[in-house]
N, C-alpha and C positions, 0 to 999 in steps of 0.2 A: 431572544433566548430566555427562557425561563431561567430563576435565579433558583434553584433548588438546592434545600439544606443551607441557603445564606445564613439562617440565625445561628448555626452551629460552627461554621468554618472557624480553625485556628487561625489568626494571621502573625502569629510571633509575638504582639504584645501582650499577650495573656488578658485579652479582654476581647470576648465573645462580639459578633457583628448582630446588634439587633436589626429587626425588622424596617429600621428604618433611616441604617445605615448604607450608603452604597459603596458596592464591591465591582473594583474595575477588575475585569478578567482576563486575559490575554485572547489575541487574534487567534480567529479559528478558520483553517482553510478545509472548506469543503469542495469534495468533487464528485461528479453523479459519471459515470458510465450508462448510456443505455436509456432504454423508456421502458420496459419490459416492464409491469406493473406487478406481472406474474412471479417475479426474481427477488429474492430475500436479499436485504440490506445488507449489507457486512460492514461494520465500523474498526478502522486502526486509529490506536490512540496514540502519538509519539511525541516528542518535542525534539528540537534540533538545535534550541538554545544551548549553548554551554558558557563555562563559568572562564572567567579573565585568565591570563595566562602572568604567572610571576615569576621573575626570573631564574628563581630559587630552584625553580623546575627543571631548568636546564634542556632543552628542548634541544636535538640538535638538528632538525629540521624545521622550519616554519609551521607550528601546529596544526595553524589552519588550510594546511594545501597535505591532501591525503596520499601516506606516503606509503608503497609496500617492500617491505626489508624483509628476508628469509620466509615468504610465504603468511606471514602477518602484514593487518595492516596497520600504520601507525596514523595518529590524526587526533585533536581534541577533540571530545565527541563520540567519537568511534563506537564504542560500548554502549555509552549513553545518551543520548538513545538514536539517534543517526543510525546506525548499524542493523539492532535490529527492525525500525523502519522501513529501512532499501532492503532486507531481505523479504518482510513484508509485502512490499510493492512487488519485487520478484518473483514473490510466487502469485500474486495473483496474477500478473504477465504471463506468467507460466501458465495457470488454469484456462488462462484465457484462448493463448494459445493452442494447447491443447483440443481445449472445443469447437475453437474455429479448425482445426484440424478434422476432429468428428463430423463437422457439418459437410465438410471438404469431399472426407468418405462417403459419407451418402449419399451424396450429390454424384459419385464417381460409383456408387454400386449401381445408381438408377439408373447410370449411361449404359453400364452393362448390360444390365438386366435387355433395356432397350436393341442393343445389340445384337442378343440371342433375338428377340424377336422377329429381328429385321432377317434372323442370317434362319429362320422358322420360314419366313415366307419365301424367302430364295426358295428352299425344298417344294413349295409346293408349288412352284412355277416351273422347276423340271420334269 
């Protein structure tokens, strides 16, 4: 992975990472759909870390097991960024779906088409 813009990152100590410093990054999970060469990339960016839970919070369910109360859902996380993530994913499941649906269609209008032809040659054998 190329390290782009290292020498400029803030890391909190108010002292810039020169060039010949290293910068440990966090884990990056890739996933490819497809071989289609022809098909434009799409990248989501989310993380699903979130931050320690203090008592002070008052939680009244287990933060980490996702909960739904009045049509919200409750869960550490939730917002940020987990939620918008899996809507994310969502819809491109949805897109996808979708297109294998179109592909479905065509494949079911050429049975058709086929059809009429077949029920063409009936006519002219009577």
């Amino acid at each position: 992975m190329r390290r782009l813009g290292k020498e400029s990152i803030y890391t909190g100590d108010h002292i810039p990472l020169t060039k010949t410093d290293e910068l440990e990054l966090p884990d990056v999970v890739v996933a490819s759909i497809g071989s289609d060469v022809t098909k434009r990339t799409l990248l989501i960016y989310g993380h699903v870390d979130v931050k320690q839970v203090y008592e002070s919070e008052q939680w009244v369910h287990d933060p980490f097991d996702l909960q739904v109360r009045d049509g919200y859902l409750w869960g550490r996380g939730v917002t940020d960024d987990k939620g918008p993530l899996l809507g994310w994913l969502n819809v491109i499941e949805a897109f996808q779906d979708d297109d294998d649906d179109d592909d479905d269609d065509d494949d079911d209008d050429d049975d058709d088409d086929d059809d009429d032809d077949d029920d063409d040659d009936d006519d002219d054998d009577d």
